[in-house]
N, C-alpha and C positions, 0 to 999 in steps of 0.2 A: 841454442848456444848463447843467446845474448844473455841469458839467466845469468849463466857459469860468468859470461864476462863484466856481466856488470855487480855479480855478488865480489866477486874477486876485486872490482874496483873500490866498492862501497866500504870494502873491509879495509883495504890501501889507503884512503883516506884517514877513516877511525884510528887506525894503526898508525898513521904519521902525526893526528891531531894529538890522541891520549901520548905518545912518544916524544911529542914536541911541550906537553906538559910537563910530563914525569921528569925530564930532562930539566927542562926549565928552574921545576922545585927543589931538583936535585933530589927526587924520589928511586930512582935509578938508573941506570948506566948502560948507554949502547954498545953492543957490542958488533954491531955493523962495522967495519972500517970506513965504508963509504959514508953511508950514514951521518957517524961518527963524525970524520971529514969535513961534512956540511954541515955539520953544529955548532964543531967551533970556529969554523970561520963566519958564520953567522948562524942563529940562531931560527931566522927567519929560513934561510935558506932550505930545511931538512922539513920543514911546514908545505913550502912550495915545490919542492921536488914528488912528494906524497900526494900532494894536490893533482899537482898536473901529471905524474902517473895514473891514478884512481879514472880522472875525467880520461886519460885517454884509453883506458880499458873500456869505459863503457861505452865509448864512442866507436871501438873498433867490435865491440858488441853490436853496434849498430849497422855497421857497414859489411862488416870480415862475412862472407860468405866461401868455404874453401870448396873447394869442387872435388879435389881429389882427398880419399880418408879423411872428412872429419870423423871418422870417430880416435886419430890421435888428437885432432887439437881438444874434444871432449875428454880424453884422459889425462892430457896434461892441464888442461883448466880446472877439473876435478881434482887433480894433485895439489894445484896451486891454491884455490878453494879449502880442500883442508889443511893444508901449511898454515893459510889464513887464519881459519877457527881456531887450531893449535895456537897461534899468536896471540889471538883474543883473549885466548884464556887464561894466559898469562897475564894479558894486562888487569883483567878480572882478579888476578890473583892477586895482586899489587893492588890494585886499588881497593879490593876488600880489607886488606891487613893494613894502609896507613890509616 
């Protein structure tokens, strides 16, 4: 299970750093509200909120042992995993076409 929760964090990162770019350059537009939110009240803000999600996925990667059905917390990390990739590939998308 740490796999699921530290690919999940690794991607939360990427996904905040390239979204803390693309924003920056004004290459595109969040449509997060939260997100959003922490953009423009600072810029820095939606960098560090992505940070310290990412680092605390892999940390509870580290620790989380469930006793009872982990094979839900495995389907729902596996959902959230490829939400993830789905994500990626958008920024993929974006960053091949500027």
């Amino acid at each position: 299970m740490f796999l699921l929760f530290a690919y999940a964090g690794v991607l939360n990162i990427i996904d905040g750093w390239l979204t803390y770019i693309g924003l920056r350059q004004g290459l595109i537009e969040e449509s997060n509200p939260l997100m959003r939110g922490l953009f423009e009240v600072n810029a820095h803000f939606l960098w560090g909120y992505k940070l310290l999600i990412g680092i605390l996925a892999i940390v509870l990667g580290i620790y989380f042992k469930p006793k009872a059905k982990p094979y839900i917390w495995k389907i729902a990390l596996s959902f959230c995993c490829v939400l993830y990739t789905g994500i990626m590939c958008i920024h993929a998308y974006w960053l091949l076409h500027v």
